[in-house]
C-alpha positions, 0 to 999 in steps of 0.5 A, a space after each residue: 156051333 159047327 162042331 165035327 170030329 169027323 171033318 176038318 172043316 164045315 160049310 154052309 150053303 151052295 158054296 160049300 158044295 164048292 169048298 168041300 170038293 175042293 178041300 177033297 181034293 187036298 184030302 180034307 173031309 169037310 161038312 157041309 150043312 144046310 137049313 133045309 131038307 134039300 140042296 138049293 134050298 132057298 132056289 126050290 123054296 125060297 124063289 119064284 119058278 120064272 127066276 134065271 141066272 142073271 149072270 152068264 152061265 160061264 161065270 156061275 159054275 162050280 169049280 171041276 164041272 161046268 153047266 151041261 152045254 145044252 143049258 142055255 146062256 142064263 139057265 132057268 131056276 130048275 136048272 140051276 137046281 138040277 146042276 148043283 144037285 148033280 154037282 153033289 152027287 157027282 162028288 159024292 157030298 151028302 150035306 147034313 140037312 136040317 141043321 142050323 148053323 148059330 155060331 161057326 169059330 175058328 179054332 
């Protein structure tokens, strides 16, 4: 169960990056917590070093930061990596690594 007292909501995942910030700016804390002991965890982990976006880089951005403009059309898997964890650091989001998610419920 997700369970906080210190945050309003809890997130999962590389979207959660996105809802967090997001809910930041509407001054809700959020908590964001992924599997692994790193952001993109399944991009780093899980995925072949070859692998790019299959989508154009304009319609993958997170919201309030796009992709750098010298990443190319479809960046390459290290670089979507770099691009969400700058997207972490920039806004501050420190997820809650090693954690697992079993049950999350709307209160």
């Amino acid at each position: 169960m997700c369970v906080d007292t210190r945050a309003n909501n809890c997130w999962v995942g590389h979207l959660g990056l996105a809802v967090a910030v997001c809910s930041k700016g509407k001054g809700l804390l959020s908590l964001v917590l992924e599997r692994f002991n790193c952001i993109a965890s399944l991009w780093k982990l899980k995925t072949y070093d070859q692998l790019i976006l299959h989508f154009p880089k304009k319609f993958c951005g997170l919201p309030f930061m796009s992709f750098p403009k010298d990443f190319p059309t479809y960046p390459s898997k290290q670089q979507y990596v770099q691009y969400l964890e700058a997207y972490a650091k920039k806004f501050n989001i420190r997820p809650v690594f090693n954690t697992t998610t079993v049950i999350v419920e709307y209160e």
